[in-house]
NUKOL-82139 format. One line per 3 residues: number of its first residue (from 1); for each residue z negated, x negated, y of N, C-alpha, C. Coordinates in Angstrom, 2 decimals. Layout:
<atoms>
NUM = Z,X,Y,Z,X,Y,Z,X,Y  ...
</atoms>
This chain:
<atoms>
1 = -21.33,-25.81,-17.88,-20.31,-25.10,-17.11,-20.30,-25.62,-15.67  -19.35,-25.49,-14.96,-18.77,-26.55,-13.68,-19.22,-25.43,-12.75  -20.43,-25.62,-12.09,-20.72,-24.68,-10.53,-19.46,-25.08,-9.66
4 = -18.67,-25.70,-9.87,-17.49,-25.45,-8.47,-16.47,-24.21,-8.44  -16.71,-23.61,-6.70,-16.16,-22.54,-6.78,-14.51,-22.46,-6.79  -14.30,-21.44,-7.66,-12.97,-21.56,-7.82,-12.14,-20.57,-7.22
7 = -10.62,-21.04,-6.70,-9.87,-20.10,-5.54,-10.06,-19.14,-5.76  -10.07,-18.56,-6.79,-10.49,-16.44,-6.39,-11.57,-16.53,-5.71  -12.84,-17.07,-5.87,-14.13,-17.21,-5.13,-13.98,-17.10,-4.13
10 = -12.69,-17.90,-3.52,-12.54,-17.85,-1.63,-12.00,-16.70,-1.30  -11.36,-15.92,-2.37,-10.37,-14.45,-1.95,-11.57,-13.56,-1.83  -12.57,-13.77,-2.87,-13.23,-12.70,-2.92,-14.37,-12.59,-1.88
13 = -14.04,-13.70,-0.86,-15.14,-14.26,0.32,-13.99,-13.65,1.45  -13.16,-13.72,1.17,-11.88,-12.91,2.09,-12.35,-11.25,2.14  -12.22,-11.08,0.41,-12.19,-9.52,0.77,-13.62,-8.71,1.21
16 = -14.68,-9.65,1.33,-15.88,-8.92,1.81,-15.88,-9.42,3.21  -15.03,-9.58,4.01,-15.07,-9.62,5.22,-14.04,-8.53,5.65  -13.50,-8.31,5.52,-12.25,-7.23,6.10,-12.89,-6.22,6.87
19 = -12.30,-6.47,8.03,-13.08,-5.79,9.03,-12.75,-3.82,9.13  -14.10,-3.09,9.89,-13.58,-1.63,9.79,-12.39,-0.98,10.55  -12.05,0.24,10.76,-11.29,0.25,11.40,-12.12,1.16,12.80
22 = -11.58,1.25,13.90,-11.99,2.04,15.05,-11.77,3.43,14.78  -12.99,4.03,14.58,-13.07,5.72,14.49,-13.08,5.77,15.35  -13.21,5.65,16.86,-13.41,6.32,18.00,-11.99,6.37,18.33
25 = -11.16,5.41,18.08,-10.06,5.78,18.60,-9.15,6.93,17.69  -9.74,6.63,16.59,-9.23,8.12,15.44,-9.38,9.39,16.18  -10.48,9.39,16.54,-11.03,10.59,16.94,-10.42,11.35,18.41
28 = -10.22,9.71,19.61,-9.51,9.82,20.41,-7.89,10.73,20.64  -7.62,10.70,18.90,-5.73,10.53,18.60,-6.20,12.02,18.28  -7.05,12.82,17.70,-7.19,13.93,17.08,-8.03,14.89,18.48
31 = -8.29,14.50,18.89,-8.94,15.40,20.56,-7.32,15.38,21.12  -6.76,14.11,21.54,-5.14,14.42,22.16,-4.62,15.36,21.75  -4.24,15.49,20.10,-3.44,16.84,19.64,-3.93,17.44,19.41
34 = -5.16,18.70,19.62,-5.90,19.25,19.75,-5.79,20.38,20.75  -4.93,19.25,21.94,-5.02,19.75,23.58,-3.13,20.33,23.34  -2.51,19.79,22.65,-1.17,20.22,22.35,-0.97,21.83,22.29
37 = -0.32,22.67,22.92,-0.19,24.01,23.12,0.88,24.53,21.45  0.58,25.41,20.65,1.27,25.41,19.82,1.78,24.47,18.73  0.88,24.08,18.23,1.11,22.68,17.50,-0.28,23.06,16.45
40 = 0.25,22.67,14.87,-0.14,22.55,13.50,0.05,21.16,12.89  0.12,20.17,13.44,0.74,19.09,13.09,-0.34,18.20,12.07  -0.36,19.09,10.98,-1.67,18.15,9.93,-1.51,17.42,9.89
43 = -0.25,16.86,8.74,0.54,15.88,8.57,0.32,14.90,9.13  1.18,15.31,10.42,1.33,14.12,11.17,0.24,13.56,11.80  -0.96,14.14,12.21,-1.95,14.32,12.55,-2.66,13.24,11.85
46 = -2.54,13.38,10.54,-3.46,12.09,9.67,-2.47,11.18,9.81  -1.39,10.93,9.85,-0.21,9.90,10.02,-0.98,8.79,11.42  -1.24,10.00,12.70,-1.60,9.65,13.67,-2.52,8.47,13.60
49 = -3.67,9.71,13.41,-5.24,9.36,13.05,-5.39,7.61,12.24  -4.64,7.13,11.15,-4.70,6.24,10.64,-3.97,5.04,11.17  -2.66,5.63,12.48,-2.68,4.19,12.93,-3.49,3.81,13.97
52 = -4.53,4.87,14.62,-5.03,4.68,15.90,-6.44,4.10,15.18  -6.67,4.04,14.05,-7.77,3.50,13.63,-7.87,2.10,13.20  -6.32,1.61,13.41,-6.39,0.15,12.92,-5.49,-0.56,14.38
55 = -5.23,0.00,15.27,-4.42,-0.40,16.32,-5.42,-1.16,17.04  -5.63,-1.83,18.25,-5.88,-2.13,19.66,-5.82,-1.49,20.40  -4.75,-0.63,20.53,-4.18,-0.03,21.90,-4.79,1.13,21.80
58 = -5.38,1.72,23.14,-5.81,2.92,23.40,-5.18,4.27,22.85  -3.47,4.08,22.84,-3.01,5.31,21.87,-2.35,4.52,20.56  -1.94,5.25,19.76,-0.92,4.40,18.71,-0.01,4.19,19.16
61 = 0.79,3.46,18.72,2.11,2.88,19.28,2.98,2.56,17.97  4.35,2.10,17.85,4.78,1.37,17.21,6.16,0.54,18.01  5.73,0.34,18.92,6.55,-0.10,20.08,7.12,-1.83,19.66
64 = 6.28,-2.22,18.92,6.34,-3.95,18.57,5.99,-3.61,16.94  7.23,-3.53,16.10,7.10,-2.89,14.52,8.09,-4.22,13.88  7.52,-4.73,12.96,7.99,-6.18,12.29,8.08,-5.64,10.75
67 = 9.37,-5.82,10.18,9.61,-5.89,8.65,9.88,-7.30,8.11  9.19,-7.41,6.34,9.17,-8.45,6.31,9.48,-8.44,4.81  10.08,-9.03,4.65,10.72,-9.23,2.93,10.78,-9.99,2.48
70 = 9.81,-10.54,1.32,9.18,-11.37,0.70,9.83,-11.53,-0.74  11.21,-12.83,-0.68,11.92,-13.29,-1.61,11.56,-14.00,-2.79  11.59,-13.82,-3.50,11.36,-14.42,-5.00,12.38,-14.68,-5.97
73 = 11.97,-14.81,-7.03,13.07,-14.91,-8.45,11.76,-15.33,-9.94  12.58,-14.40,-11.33,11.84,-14.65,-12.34,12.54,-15.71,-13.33  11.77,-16.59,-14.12,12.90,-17.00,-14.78,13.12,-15.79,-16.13
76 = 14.39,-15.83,-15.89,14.88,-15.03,-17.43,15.19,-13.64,-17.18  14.99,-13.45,-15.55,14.85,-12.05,-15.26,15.93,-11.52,-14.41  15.89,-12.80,-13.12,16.39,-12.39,-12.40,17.93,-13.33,-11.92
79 = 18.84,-12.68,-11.58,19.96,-13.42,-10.63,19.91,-14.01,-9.45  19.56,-15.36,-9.41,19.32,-16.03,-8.28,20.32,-15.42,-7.33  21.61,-15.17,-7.62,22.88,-15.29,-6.97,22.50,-14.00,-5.81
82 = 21.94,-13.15,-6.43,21.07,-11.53,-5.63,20.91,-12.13,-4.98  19.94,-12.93,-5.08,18.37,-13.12,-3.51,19.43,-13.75,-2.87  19.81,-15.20,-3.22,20.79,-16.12,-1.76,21.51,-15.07,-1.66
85 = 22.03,-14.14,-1.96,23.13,-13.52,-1.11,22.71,-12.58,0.46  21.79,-12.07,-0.48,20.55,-11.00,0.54,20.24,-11.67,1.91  19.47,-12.81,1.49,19.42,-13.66,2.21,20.26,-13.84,3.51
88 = 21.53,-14.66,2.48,22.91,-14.77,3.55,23.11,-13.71,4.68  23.13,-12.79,3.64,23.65,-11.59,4.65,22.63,-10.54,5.55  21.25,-10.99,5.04,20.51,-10.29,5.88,20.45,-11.43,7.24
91 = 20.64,-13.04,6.85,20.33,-13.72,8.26,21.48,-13.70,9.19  22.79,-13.10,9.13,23.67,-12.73,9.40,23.81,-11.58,10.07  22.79,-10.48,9.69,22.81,-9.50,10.32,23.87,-8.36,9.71
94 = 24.09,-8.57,8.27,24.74,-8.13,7.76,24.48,-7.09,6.30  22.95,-6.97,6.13,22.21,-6.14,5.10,22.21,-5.15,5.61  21.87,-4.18,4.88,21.42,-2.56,5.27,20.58,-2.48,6.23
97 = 19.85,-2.89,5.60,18.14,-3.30,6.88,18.61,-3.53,8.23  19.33,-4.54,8.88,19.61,-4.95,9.60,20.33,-3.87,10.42  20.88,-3.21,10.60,21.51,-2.09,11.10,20.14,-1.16,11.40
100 = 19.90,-0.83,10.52,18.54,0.12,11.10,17.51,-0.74,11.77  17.14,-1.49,11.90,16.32,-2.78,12.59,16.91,-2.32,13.83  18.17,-2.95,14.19,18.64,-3.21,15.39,18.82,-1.46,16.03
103 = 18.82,-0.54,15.57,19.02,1.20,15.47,17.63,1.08,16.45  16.91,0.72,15.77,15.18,1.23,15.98,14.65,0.16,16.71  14.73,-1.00,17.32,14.55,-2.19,17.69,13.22,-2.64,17.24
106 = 13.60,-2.88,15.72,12.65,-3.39,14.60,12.79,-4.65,14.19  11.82,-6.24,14.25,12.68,-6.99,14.07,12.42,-7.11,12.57  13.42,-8.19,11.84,13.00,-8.43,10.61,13.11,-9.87,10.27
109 = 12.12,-10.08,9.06,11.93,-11.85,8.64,12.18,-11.68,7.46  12.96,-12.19,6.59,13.09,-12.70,5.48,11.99,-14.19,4.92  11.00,-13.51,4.09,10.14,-14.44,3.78,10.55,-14.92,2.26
112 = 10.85,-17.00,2.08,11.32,-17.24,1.16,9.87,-17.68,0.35  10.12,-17.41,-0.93,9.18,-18.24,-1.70,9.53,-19.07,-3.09  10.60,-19.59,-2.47,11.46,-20.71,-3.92,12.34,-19.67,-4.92
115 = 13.01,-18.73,-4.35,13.84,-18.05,-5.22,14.56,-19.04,-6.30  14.77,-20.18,-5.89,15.89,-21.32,-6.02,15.22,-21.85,-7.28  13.41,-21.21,-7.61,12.96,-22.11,-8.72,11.72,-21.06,-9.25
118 = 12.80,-20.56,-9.99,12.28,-19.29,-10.35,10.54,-18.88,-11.47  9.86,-18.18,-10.47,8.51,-18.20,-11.69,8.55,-17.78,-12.82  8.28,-18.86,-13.36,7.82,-18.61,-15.07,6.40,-17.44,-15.56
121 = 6.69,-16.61,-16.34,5.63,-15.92,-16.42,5.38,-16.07,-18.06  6.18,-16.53,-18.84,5.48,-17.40,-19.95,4.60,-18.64,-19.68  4.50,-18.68,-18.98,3.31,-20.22,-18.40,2.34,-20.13,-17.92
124 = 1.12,-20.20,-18.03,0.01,-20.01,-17.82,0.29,-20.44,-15.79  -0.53,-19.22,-14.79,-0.09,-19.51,-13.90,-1.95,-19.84,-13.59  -2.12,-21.08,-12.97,-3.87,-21.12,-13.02,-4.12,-20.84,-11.01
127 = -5.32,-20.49,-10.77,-5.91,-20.42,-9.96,-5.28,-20.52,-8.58  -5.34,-21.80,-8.47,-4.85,-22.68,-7.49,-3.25,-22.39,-6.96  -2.67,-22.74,-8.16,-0.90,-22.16,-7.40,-1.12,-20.64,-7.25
130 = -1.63,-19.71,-7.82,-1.64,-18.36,-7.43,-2.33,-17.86,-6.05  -3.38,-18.68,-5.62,-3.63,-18.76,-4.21,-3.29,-19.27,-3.49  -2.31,-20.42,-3.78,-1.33,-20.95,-2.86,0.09,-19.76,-2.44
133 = 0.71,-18.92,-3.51,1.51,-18.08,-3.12,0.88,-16.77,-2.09  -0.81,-16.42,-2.58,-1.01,-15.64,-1.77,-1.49,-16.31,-0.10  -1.61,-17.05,-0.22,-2.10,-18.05,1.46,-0.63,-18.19,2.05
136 = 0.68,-18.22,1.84,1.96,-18.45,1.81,2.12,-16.47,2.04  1.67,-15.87,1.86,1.88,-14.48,2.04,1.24,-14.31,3.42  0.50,-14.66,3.68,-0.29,-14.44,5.44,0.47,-14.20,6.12
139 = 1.45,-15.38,6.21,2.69,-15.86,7.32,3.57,-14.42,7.40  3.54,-13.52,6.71,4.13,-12.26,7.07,3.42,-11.96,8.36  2.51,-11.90,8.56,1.64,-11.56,9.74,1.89,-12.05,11.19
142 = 2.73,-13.40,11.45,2.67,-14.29,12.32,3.25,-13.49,13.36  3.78,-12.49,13.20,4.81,-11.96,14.35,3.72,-10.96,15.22  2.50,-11.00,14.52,1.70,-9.83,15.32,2.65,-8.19,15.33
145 = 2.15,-7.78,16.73,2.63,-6.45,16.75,1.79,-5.27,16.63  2.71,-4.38,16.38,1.66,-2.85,16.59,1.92,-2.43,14.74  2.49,-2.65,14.36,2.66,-2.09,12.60,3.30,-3.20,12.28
148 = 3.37,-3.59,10.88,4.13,-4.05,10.05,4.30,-3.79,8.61  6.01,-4.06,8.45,6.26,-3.55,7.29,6.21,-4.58,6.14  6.36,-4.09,4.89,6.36,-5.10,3.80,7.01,-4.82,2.63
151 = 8.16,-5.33,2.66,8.79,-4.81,0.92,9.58,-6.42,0.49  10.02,-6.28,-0.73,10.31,-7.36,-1.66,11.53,-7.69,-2.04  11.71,-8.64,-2.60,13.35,-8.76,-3.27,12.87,-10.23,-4.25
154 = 13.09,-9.68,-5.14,12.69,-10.26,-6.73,13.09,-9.74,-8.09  14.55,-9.70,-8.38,15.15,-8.83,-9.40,14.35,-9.30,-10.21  14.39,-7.99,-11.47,13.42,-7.84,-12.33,11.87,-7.88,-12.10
157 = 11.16,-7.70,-11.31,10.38,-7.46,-11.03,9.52,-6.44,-11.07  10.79,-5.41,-11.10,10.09,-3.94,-11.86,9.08,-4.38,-13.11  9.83,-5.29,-14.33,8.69,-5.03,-15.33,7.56,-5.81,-14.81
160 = 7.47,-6.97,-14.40,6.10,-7.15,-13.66,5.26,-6.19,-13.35  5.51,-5.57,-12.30,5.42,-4.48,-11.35,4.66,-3.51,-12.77  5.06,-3.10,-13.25,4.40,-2.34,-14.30,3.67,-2.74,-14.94
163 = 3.79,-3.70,-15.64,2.69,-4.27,-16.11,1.45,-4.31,-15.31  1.53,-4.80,-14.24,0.36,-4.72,-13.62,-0.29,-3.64,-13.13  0.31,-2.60,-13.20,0.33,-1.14,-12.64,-0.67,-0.78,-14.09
166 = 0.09,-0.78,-15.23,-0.46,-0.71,-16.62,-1.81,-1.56,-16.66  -2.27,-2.30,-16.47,-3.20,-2.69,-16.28,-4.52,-2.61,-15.62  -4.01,-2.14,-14.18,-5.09,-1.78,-13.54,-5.27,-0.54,-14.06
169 = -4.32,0.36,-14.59,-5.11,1.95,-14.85,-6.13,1.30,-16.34  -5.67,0.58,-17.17,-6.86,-0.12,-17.73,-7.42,-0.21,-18.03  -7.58,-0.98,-17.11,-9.35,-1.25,-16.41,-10.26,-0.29,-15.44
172 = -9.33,0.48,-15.02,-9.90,1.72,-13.99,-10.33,2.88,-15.12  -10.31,2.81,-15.90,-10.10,3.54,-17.09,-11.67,3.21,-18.06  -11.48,1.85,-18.20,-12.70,1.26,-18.70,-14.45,1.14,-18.23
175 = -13.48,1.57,-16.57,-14.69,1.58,-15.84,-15.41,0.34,-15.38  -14.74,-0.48,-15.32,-14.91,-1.98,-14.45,-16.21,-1.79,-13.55  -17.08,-3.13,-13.61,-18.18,-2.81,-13.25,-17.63,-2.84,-11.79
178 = -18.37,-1.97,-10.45,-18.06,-2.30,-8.77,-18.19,-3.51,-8.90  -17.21,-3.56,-8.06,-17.11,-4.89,-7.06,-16.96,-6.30,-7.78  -16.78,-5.80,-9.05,-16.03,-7.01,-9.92,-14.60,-7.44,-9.81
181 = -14.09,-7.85,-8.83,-12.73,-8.16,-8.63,-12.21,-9.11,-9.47  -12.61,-9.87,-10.42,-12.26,-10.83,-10.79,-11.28,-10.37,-12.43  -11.18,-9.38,-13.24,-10.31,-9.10,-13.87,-9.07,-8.65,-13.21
184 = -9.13,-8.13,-12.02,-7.83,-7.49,-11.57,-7.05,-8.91,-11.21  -7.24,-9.59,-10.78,-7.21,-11.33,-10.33,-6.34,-11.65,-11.63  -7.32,-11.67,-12.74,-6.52,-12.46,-14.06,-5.54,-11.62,-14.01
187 = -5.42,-9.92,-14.08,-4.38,-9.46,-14.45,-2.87,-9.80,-13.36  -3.47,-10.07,-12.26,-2.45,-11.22,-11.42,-2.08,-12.63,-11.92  -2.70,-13.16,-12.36,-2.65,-14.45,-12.60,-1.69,-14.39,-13.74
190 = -1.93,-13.49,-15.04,-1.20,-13.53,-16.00,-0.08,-12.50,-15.79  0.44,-11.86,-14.82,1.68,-10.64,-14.51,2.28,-10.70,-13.50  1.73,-11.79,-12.58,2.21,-11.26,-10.92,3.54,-12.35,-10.96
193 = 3.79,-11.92,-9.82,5.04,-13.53,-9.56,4.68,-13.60,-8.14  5.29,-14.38,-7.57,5.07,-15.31,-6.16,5.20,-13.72,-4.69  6.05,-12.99,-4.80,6.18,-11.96,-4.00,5.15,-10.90,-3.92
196 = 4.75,-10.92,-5.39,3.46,-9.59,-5.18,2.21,-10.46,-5.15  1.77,-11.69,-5.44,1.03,-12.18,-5.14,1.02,-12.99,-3.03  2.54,-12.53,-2.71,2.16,-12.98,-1.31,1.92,-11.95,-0.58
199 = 2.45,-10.41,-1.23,2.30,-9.33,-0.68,0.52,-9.07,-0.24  0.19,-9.52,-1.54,-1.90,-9.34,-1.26,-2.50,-10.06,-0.41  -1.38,-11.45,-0.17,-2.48,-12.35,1.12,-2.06,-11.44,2.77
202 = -0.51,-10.89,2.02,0.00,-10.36,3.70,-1.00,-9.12,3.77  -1.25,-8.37,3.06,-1.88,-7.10,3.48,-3.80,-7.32,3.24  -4.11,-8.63,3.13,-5.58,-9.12,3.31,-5.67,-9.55,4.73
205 = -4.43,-10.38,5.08,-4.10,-10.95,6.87,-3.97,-9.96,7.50  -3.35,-8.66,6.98,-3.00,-7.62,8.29,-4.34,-7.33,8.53  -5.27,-6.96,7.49,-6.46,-6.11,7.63,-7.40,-7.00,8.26
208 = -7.50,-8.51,8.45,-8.25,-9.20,9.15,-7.29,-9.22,10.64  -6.30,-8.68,10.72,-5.44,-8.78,12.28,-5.98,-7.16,12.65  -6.14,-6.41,12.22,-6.77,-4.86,12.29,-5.04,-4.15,12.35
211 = -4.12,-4.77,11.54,-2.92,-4.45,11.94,-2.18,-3.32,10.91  -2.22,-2.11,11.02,-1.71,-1.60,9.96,-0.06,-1.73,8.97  0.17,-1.37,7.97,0.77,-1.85,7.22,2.19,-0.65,6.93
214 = 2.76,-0.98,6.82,3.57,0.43,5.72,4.38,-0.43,4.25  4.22,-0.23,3.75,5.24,-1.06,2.05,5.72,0.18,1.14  7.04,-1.23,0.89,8.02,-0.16,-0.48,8.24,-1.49,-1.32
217 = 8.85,-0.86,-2.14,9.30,-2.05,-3.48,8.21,-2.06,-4.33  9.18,-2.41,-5.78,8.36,-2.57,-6.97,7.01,-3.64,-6.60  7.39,-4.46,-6.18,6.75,-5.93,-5.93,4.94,-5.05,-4.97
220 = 5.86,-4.94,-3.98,4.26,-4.36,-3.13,3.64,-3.40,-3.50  4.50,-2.17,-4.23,3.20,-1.08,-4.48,2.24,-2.00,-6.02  3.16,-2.98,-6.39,1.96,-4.05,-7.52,0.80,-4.17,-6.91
223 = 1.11,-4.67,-5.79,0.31,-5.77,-4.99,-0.68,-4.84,-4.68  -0.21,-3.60,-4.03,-0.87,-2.33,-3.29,-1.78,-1.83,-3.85  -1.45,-1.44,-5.39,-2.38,-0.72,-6.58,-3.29,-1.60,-6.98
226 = -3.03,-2.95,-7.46,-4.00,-3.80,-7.84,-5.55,-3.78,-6.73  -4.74,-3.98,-5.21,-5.84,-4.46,-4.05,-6.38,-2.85,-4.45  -6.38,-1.87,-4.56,-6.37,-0.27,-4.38,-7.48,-0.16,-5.50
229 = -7.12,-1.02,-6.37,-8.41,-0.87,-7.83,-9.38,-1.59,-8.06  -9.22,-2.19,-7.03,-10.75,-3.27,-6.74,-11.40,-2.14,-6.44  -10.71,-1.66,-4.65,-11.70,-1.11,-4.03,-10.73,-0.48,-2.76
232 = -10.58,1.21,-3.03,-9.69,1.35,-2.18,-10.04,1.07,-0.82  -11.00,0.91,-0.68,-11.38,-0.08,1.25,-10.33,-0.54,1.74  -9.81,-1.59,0.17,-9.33,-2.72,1.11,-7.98,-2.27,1.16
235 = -7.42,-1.33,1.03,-6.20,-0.90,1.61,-5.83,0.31,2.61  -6.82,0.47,3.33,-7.13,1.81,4.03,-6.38,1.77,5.11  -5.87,0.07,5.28,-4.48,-0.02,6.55,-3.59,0.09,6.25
238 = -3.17,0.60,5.08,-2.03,0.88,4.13,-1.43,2.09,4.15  -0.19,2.27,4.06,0.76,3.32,3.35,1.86,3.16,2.89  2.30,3.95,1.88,3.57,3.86,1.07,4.78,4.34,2.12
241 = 5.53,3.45,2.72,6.87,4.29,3.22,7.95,5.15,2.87  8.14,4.14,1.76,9.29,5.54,0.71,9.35,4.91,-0.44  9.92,5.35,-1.15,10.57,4.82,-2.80,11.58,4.80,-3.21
244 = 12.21,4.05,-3.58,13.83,3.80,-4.54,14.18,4.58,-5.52  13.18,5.09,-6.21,13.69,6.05,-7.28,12.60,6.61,-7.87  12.69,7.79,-8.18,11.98,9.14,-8.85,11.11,7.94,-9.90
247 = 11.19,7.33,-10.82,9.68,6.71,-11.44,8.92,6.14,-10.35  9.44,5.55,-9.20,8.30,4.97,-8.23,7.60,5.99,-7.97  8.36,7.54,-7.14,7.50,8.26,-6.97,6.63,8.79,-7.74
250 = 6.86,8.84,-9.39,5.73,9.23,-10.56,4.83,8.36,-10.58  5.05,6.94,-10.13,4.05,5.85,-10.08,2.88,6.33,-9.01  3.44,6.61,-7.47,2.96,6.42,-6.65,1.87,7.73,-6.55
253 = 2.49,8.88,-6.84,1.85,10.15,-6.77,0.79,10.07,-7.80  1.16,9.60,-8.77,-0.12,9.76,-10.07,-1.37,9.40,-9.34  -1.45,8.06,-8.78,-2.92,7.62,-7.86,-3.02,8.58,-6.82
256 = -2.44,9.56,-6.79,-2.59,10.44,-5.93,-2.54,10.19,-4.11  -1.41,9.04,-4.47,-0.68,8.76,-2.99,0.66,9.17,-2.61  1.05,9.76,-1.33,2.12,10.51,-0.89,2.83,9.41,-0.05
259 = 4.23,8.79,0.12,4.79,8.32,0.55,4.93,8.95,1.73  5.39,8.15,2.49,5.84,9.11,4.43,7.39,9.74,3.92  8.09,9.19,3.64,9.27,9.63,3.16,9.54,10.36,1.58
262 = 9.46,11.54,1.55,9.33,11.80,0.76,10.62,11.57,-0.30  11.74,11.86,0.06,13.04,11.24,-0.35,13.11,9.95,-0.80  13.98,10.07,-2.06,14.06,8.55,-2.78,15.28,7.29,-2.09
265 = 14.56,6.35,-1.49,15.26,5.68,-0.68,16.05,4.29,-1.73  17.29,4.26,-1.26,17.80,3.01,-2.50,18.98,2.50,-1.99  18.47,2.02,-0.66,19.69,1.16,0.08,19.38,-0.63,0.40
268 = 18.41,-0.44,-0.02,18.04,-2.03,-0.12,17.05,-2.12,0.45  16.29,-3.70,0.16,14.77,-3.76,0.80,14.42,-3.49,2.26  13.39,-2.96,2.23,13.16,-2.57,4.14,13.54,-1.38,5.14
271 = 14.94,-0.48,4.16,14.92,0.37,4.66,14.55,1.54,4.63  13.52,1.93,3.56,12.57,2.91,3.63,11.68,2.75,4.55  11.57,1.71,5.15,10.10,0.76,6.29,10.52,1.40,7.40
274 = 12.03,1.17,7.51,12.46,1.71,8.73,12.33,2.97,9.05  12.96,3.91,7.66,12.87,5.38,8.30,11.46,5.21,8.24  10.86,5.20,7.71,9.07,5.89,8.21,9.05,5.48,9.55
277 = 9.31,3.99,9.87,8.49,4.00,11.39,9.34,4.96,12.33  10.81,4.82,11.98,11.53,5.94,13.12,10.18,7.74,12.69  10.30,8.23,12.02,9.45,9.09,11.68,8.22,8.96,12.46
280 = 7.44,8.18,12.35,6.48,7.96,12.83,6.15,7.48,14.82  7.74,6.99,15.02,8.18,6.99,16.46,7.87,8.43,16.95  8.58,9.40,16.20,8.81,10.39,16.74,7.60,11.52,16.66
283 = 6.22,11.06,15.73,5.22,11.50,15.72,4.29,11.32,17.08  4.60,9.55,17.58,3.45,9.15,18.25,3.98,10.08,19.88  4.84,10.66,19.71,5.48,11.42,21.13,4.39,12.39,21.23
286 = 3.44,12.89,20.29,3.00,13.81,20.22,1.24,13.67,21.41  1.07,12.43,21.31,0.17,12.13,21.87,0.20,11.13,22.81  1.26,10.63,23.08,2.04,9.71,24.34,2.48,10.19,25.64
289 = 3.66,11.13,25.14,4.45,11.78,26.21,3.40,13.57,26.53  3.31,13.35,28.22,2.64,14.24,28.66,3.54,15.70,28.64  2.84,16.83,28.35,3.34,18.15,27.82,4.30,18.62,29.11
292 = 5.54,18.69,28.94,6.34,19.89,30.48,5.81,20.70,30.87
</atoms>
């Protein structure tokens, strides 16, 4: 058998580095509203608490908030004609997204990953190209900032998306030995496509940037649940922003995660990203702006 290490080896040298997050500044965000006169603000309170634990900045902020939508295509699945259009019209300034972006002064990137040559998921996808799509997922990150968002556009992707969802319960099920990451991997290798596999390098980069996250779409809560069933650690800079439709939310709630938006959002990629952070704008007032 060949001792050379193989690309999951380097992911899984990734994911035991991911750095903690700052409790002191958690703690900082929860003494502030504390001092608030008339105020119950649980909720928001842990909303708080979790971005001041992955921020820099002395309070939370979301003052510098980046969405990022990570393009794909299946073969057999999907309508190329979708994505270039999205595309078109999101670089145009002409998508849904884009209006609430410019509303909230949010910017947004359309991240391509060969829509034009669509992944085969009858084909054995090996090692190497699957860590090439997730190393190609980082680049969501490049914009820095105080949050960033992450959702997808990859018709048909839902059944992916399930499958892999189906899978990890599984193996979570089976009782996977700790810290064996390496079946959840195959179950990528043999289910994922290029978007939910770039979604895992973007939300491995945020957590080495200490940068917290928010994601929607079939594609990322894949990406989300899989990283989530290794070891929920490694998504602790994470949250669900909203969902497209009542099965996401049966998806999402079953792991016993609550979206920020509780409402089913289905106006196109990114703009569930948006309302949360406006939401979450209007949280960080709570510990920003000094009391009248």
């Amino acid at each position: 058998m060949s001792s050379e290490q193989s690309p999951f080896d380097d992911l899984a040298g990734l994911l035991a580095q991911l750095p903690e997050g700052d409790r002191n500044k958690a703690d900082k965000v929860n003494s502030e509203i504390s001092k608030k006169p008339n105020t119950q603000p649980m909720g928001l309170q842990n909303i708080l608490q979790w971005l001041a634990l992955w921020q820099e900045a002395e309070l939370p902020t979301v003052g510098q908030t980046h969405i990022c939508v990570l393009a794909s295509s299946y073969k057999g699945l999907s309508d190329i004609s979708v994505v270039s259009d999205y595309i078109e019209r999101a670089s145009k300034g002409r998508a849904p997204v884009n209006h609430m972006c410019i509303k909230n002064g949010i910017g947004l990137r359309v991240l391509e990953l060969a829509p034009d040559v669509p992944h085969d998921v009858t084909v054995d996808w090996n090692e190497r190209d699957c860590m090439g799509a997730i190393a190609f997922g980082m680049e969501a990150t490049a914009s820095g900032g105080d949050l960033l968002g992450l959702s997808d556009l990859a018709p048909g992707n839902e059944k992916q998306a399930k499958l892999i969802i189906k899978s990890c319960r599984d193996l979570l099920e089976r009782e996977t030995q700790a810290g064996d990451i390496q079946p959840f991997l195959q179950v990528l290798r043999e289910h994922g496509g290029r978007e939910i596999a770039a979604v895992i390098g973007a939300l491995i980069a945020a957590r080495s940037r200490r940068l917290p996250v928010l994601i929607e779409g079939w594609g990322a809560l894949a990406a989300f649940i899989l990283l989530r069933s290794m070891n929920e650690e490694y998504v602790a800079h994470v949250r669900v922003a909203a969902v497209s439709t009542v099965e996401q939310y049966d998806v999402v709630t079953s792991f016993g995660i609550t979206p920020i938006i509780a409402e089913c959002v289905g106006v196109g990629p990114g703009c569930g990203i948006a309302l949360a952070t406006s939401f979450i704008a209007g949280a960080v007032t709570l510990v920003t702006v000094p009391d009248a």
